[in-house]
C-alpha positions as CSV (number, residue, x, y, z in Angstrom):
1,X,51.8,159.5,131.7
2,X,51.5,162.9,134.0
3,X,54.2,162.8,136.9
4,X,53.0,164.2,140.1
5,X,54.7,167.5,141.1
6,X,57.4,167.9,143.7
7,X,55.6,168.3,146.9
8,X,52.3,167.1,145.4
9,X,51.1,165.3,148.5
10,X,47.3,164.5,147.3
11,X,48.4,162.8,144.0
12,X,49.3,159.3,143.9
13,X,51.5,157.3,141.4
14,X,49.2,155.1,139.3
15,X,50.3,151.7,139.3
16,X,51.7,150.1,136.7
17,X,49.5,147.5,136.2
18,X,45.2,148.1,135.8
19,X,43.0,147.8,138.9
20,X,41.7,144.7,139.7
21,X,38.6,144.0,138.0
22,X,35.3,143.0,139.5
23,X,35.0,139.1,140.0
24,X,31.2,139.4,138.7
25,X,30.0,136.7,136.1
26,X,32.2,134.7,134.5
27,X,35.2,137.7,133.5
28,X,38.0,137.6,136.0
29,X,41.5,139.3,135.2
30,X,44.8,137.2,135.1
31,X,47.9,138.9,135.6
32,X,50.8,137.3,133.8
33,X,54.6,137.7,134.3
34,X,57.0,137.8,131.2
35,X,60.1,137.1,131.6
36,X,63.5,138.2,129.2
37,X,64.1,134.3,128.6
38,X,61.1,132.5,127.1
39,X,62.9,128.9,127.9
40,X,63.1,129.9,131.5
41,X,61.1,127.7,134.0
42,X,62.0,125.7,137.6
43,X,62.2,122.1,136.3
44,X,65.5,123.5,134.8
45,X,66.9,124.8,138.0
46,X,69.9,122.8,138.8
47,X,70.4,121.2,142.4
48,X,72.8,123.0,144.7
49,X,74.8,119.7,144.4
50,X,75.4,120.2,140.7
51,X,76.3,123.9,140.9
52,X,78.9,123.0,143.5
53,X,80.8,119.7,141.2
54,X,80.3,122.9,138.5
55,X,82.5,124.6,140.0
56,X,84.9,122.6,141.1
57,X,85.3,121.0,137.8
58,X,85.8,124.8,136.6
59,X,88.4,125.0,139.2
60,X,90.0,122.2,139.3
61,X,93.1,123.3,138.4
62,X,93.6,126.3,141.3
63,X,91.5,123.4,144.0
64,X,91.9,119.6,143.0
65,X,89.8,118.4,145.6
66,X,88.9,115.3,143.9
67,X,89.6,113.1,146.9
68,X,87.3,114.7,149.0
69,X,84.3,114.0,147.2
70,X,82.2,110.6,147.0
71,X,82.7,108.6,144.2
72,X,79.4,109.5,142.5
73,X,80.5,113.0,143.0
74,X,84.3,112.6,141.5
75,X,82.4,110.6,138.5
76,X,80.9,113.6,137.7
77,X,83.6,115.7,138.2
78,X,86.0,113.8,136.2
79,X,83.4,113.9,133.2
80,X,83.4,117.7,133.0
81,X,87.2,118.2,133.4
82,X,88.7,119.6,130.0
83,X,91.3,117.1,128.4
84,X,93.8,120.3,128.5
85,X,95.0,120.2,132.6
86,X,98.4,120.3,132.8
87,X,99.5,116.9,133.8
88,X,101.0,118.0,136.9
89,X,97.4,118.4,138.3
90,X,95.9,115.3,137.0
91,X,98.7,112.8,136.9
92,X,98.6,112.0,140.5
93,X,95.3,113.5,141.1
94,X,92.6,112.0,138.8
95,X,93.2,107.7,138.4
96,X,89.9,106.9,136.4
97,X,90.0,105.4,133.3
98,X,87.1,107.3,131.7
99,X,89.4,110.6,131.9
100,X,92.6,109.2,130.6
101,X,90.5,107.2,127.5
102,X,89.1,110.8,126.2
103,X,93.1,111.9,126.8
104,X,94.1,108.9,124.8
105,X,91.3,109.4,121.9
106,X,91.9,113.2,121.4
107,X,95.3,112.6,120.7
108,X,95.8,109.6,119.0
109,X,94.0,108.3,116.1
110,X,95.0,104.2,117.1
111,X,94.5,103.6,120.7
112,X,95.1,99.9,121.7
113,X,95.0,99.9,125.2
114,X,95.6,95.8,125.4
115,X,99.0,96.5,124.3
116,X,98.7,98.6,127.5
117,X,97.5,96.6,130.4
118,X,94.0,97.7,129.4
119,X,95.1,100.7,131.0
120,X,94.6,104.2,129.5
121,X,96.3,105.9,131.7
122,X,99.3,103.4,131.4
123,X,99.2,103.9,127.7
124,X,98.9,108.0,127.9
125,X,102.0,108.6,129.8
126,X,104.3,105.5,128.1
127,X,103.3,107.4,124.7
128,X,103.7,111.3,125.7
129,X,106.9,109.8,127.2
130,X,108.1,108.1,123.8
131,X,106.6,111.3,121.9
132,X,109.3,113.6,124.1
133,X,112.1,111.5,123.9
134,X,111.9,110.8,120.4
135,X,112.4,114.4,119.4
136,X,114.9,115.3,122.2
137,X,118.0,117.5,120.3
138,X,120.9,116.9,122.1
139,X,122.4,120.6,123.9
140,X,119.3,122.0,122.2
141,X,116.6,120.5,124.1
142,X,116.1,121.3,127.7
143,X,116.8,118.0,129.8
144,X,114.1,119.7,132.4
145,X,111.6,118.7,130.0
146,X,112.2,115.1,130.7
147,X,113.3,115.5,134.2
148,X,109.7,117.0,135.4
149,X,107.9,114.7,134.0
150,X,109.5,111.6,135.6
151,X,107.9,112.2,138.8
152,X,104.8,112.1,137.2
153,X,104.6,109.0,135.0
154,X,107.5,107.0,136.6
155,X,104.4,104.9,138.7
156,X,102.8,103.8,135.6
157,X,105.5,103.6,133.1
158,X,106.1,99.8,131.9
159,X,107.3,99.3,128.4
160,X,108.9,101.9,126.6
161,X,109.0,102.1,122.8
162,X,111.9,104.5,120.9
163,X,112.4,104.1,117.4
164,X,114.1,107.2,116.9
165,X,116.9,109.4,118.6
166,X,117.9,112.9,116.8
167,X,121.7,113.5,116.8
168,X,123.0,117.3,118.0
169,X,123.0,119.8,115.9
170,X,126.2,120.4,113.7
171,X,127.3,124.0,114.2
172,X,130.4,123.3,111.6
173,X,128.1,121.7,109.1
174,X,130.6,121.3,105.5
175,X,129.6,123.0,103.2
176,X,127.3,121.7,100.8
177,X,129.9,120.5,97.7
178,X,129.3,118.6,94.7
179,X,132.8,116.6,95.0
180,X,131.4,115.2,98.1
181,X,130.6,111.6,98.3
182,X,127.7,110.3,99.9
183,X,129.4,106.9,101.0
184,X,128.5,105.2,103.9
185,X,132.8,106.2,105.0
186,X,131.0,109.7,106.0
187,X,129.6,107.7,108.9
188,X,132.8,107.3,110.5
189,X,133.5,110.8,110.1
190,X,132.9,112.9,113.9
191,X,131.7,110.6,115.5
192,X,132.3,112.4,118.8
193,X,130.1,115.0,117.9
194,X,127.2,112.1,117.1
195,X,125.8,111.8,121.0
196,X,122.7,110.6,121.3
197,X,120.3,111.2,124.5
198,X,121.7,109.3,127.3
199,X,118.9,107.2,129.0
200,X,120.4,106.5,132.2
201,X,119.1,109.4,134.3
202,X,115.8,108.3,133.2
203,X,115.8,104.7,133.2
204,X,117.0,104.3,136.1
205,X,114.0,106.6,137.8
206,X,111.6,104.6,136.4
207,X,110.8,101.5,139.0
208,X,108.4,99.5,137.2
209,X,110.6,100.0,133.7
210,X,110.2,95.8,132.3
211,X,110.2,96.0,128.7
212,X,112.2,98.5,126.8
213,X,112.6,98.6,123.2
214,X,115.3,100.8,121.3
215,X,116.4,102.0,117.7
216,X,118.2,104.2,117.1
217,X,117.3,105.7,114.3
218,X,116.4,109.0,112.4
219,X,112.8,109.1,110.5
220,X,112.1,111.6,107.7
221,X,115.0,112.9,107.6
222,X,114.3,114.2,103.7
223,X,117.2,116.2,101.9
224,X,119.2,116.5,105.4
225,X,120.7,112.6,105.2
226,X,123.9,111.8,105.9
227,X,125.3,108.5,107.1
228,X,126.2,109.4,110.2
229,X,122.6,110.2,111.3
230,X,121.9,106.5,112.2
231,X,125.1,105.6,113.8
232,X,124.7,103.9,117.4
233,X,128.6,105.2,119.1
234,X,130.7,103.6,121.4
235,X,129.6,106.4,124.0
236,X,126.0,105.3,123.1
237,X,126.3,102.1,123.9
238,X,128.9,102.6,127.2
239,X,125.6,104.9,128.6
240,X,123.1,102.3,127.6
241,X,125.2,99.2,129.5
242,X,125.3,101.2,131.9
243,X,121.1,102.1,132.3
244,X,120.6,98.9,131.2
245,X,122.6,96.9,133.7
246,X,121.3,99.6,136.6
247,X,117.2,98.6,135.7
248,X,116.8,95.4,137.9
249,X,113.2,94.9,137.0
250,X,114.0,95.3,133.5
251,X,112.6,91.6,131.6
252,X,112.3,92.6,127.8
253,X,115.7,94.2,126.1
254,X,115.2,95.4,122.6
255,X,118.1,96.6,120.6
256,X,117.2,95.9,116.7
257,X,118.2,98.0,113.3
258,X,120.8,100.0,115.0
259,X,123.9,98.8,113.1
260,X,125.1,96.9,116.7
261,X,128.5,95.4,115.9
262,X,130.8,93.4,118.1
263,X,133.0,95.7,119.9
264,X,129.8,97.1,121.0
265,X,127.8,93.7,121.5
266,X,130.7,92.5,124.0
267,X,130.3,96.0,126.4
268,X,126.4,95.1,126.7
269,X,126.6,91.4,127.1
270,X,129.1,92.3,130.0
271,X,127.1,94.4,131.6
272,X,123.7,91.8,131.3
273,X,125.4,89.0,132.9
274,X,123.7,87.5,136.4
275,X,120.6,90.2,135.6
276,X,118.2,89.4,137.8
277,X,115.0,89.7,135.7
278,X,116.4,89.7,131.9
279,X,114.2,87.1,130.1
280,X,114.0,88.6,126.5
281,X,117.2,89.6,124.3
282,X,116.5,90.5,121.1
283,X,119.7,92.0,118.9
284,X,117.9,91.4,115.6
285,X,119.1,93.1,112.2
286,X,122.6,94.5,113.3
287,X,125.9,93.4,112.5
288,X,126.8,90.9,115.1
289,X,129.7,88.2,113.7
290,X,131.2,85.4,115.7
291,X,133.5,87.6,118.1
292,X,129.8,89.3,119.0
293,X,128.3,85.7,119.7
294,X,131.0,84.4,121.5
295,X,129.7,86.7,123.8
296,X,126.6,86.4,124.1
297,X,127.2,82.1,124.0
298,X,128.7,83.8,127.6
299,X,126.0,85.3,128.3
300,X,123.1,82.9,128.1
301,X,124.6,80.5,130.3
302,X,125.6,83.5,133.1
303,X,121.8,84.4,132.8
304,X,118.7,83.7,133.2
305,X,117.7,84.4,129.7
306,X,114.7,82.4,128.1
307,X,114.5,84.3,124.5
308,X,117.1,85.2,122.4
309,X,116.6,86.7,118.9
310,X,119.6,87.4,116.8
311,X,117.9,87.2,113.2
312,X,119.5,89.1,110.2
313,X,122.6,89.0,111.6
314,X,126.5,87.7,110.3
315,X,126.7,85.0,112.6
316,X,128.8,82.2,110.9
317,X,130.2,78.5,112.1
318,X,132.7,79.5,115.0
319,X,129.7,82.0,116.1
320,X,127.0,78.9,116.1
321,X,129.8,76.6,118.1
322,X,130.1,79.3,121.1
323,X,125.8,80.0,120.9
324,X,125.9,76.0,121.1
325,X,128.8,75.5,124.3
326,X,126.1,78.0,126.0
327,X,123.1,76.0,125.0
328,X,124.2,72.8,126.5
329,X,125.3,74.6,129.1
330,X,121.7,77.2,129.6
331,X,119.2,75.2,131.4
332,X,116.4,78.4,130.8
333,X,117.1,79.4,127.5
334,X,113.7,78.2,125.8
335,X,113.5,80.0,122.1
336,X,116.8,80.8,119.7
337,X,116.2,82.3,116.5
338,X,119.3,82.6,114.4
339,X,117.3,82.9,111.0
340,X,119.2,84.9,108.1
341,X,122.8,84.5,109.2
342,X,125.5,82.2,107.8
343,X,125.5,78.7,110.4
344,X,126.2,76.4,107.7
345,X,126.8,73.0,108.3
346,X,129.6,73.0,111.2
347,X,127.7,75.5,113.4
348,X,123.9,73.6,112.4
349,X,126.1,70.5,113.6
350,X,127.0,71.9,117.0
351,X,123.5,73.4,117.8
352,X,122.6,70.1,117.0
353,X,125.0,67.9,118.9
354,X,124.3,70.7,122.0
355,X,120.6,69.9,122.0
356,X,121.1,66.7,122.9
357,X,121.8,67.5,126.1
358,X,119.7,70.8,126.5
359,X,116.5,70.2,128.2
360,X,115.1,73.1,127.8
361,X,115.0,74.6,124.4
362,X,111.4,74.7,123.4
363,X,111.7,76.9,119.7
364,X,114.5,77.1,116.9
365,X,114.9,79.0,113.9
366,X,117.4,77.9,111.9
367,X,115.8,79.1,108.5
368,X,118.4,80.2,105.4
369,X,122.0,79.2,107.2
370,X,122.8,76.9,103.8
371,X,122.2,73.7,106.1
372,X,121.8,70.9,104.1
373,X,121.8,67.1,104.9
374,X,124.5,66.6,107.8
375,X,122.8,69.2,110.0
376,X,119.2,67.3,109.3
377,X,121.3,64.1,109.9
378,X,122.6,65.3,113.3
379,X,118.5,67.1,113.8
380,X,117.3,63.3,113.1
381,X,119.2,61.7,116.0
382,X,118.3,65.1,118.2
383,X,114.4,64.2,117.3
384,X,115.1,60.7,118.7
385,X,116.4,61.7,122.2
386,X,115.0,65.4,122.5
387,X,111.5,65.4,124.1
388,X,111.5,69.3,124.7
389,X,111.5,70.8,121.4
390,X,108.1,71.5,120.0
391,X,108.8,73.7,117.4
392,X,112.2,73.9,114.9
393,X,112.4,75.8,111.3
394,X,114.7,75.0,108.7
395,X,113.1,76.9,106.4
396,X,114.9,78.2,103.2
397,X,118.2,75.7,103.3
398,X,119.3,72.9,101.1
399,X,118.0,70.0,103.3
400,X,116.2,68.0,100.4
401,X,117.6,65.2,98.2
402,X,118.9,66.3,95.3
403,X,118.6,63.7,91.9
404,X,117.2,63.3,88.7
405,X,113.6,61.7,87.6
406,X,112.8,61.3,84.1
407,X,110.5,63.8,83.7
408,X,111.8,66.3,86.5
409,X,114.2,67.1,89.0
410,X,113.1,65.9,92.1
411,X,114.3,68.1,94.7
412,X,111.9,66.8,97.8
413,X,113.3,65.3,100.7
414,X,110.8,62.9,101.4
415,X,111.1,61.6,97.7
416,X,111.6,58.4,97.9
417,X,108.1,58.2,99.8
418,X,106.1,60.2,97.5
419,X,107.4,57.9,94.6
420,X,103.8,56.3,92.8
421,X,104.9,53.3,91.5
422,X,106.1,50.6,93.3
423,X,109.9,49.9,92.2
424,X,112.9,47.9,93.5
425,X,114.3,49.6,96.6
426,X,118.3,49.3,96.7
427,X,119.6,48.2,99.7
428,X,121.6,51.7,100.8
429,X,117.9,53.3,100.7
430,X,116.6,51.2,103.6
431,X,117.7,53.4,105.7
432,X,115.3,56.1,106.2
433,X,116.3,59.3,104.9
434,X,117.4,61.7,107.8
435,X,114.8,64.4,106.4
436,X,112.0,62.0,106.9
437,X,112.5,61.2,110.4
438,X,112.2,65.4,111.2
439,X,108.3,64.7,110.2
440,X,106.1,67.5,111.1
441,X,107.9,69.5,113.4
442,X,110.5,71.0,111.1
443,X,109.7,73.3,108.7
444,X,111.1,71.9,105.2
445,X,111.7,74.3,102.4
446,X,111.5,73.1,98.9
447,X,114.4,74.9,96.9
448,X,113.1,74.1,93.5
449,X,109.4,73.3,94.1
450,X,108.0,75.5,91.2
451,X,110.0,73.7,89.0
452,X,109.3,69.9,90.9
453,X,106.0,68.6,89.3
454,X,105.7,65.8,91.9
455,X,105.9,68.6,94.7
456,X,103.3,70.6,92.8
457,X,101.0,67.0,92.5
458,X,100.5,67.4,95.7
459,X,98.2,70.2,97.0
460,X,99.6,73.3,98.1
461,X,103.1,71.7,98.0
462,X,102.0,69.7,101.4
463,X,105.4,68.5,102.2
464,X,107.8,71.6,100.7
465,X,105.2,74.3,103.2
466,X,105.6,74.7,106.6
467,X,104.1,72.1,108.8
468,X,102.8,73.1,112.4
469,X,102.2,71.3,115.2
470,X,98.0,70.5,114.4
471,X,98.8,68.6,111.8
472,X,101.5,66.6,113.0
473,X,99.1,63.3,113.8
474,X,97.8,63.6,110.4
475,X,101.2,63.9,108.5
476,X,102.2,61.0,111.0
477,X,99.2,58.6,110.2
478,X,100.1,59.6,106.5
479,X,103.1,59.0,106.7
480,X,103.1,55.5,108.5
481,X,100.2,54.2,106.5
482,X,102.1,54.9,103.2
483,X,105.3,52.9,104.8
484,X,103.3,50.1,105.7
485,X,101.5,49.9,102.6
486,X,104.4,50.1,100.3
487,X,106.5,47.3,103.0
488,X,103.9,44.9,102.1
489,X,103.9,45.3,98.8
490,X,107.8,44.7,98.5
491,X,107.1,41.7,100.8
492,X,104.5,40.5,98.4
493,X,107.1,41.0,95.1
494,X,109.5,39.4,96.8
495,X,111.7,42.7,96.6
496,X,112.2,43.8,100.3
497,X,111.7,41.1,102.2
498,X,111.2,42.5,106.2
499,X,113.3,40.0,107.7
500,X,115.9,41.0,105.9
């Protein structure tokens, strides 16, 4: 194209664009604009409205204005904010459950949340809570890392769950020797060095703290094992007594596969005596043994304790006869579960004899002490008088009669009522059988039933399995039709007369 000359007043710039054509006939010229993006057009022109939440979602972290919006507004907001925000912006900032749910997801594959309240924000901060202190070092690990983040979570924290607590690292670490032995003797070796993270500080900031459940314990810990990684020192438990005892809205106590033994077991029930709020104890899979519940026979009836767990434990007879002086003495204590410890007779006896006066024990678990028939004796005049237990398990003991058929060794305890055939009845065996006035509600356990054909004649070994509560009529209506049948038939022989 020729450019006019510099001072070239008479010559004009031709336009870009050719002259409008004559509108004669039917021809007529269109002029069209191009633009550089083909997609472009005004139905996609956002509001103003949405440009604005844009931006504030963008900058949410420099300007959390959140509460200044409407709530259709901070919906939308909160959808376009980035999981990422340090918590110290959102945590008190953003409360909808929609946010804290994509948190949740991103980060862990199994999200429960009714395990949570059906909250998700609940359940983000409990877990990133657990996640930090379960892989706190001792003098390694900044204690600011927990610190800051109590003012955060501490209003939705509930339930915490710690399975694991990392001991200090050894600076003097022995060197590695093949005349060392790996004996459980190395656990007892510096201790003092074997400090654990002390809870207090944090407990104790945490007002709504109700359940909290401990073990302290070391996971994968590969070729780096010793003994003394799960040890659970006296200086561990003197700083959890004292957290423990300071959390007044603390309900749920959980102290289980941390090798608890008595010394230790006495400084904690101590310090949970006259708790306020303390309704579940649950010292299951330690090393507890009669001095240990001794104490705790203390401590249910100076407390208002209504669960107490102490399965898999070394509780033997004198241990039973204190849990027992506390049980007749406890007037909340409504479920005891001493399965897998040593009772025996004499202690199965007392609990027995202690429940005849308790009014309200609800649930016992007495399954493998090596009870046998003077405990179910004792259980058979507590069945007669108790009207508050629903549910006891004897489970895995020796309650059964004991004697020999001619084809088999009849081992059940209601054998004399799953007999066939109608024989003479000697007069000792009037008597009912203390097994058979348990019924329903205790859970029998056949020692030998693979071996006791009469046991296997019936299906699914119906009186050696456990029996619940829904089928107590039936066993009931069994069990009193097949009396009265077998009654009139000895009437009718002339061998058990029922006036006599």
């Amino acid at each position: 194209m020729q450019q006019p000359e510099a001072g070239d007043k008479n010559r004009s710039i031709p336009s870009p664009c050719p002259p409008r054509a004559s509108l004669t006939g039917d021809s007529f010229y269109t002029r069209r604009c191009i633009t550089e993006d083909l997609s472009w057009s005004l139905v996609t022109v956002p509001h103003l409205t949405e440009l604005c939440l844009q931006h504030i979602a963008h900058n949410f972290e420099k300007n959390p204005i959140l509460s200044n919006l409407l709530p259709e507004h901070q919906k939308k907001v909160v959808e376009k904010l980035s999981t990422s925000l340090p918590l110290t912006v959102t945590a008190n900032t953003v409360s909808h459950e929609e946010y804290w749910k994509r948190c949740c997801m991103e980060r862990w594959q199994v999200c429960d949340v009714s395990n949570y309240g059906d909250s998700w924000k609940r359940m983000f901060f409990e877990r990133h809570l657990e996640n930090i202190l379960k892989f706190i070092i001792p003098n390694t690990t900044d204690p600011e890392q927990v610190l800051e983040l109590i003012p955060l979570c501490k209003e939705y924290v509930r339930k915490l769950e710690i399975n694991q607590f990392l001991p200090p690292l050894r600076e003097d670490r022995k060197e590695e020797s093949h005349d060392v032995s790996d004996t459980e003797e190395d656990a007892e070796i510096s201790e003092g060095y074997m400090r654990h993270y002390d809870l207090k500080e944090l407990i104790t900031a945490l007002p709504h703290l109700e359940e909290l459940h401990l073990i302290y314990d070391v996971k994968s810990c590969g070729m780096n094992f010793e003994w003394n990684l799960f040890n659970f020192t006296e200086l561990d438990c003197s700083n959890l007594a004292a957290a423990v005892k300071m959390c007044r809205n603390l309900k749920v106590f959980k102290l289980t596969r941390s090798k608890v033994d008595d010394d230790k077991i006495k400084l904690l029930a101590r310090n949970l005596q006259n708790h306020p709020c303390l309704l579940e104890l649950d010292l299951s899979h330690n090393l507890i043994r009669d001095p240990g519940a001794q104490a705790l026979g203390k401590l249910i009836s100076h407390s208002k304790l209504e669960i107490l767990n102490l399965c898999n434990n070394q509780i033997c007879h004198l241990g039973a006869q204190a849990l027992a002086q506390g049980l007749a003495e406890s007037s909340t204590l409504t479920s005891l579960n001493l399965r897998l410890n040593f009772v025996e007779d004499k202690g199965g006896e007392a609990i027995g004899r202690a429940l005849l006066t308790n009014t309200s024990l609800k649930c016992l678990h007495l399954g493998s002490n090596n009870l046998s028939e003077p405990t179910a004796a004792v259980f058979s005049q507590v069945l007669a008088q108790n009207t508050t237990l629903t549910s006891i398990n004897f489970s895995c003991n020796h309650l059964g009669l004991v004697r020999e058929a001619s084809s088999a060794t009849v081992c059940d305890p209601l054998w004399w009522l799953c007999k066939t055939d109608l024989e003479p009845v000697s007069k000792p065996q009037r008597q009912m059988h203390p097994s058979f006035c348990i019924l329903a509600m205790i859970i029998i356990s056949c020692e030998q039933g693979r071996d006791c054909s009469r046991c296997q004649e019936r299906e699914g070994h119906l009186f050696c399995m456990k029996m619940h509560l829904p089928y107590l009529l039936h066993v009931a209506l069994f069990i009193g039709l097949n009396l009265s049948l077998r009654l009139w038939a000895f009437e009718q022989r002339g061998i058990f007369p029922l006036g006599n």
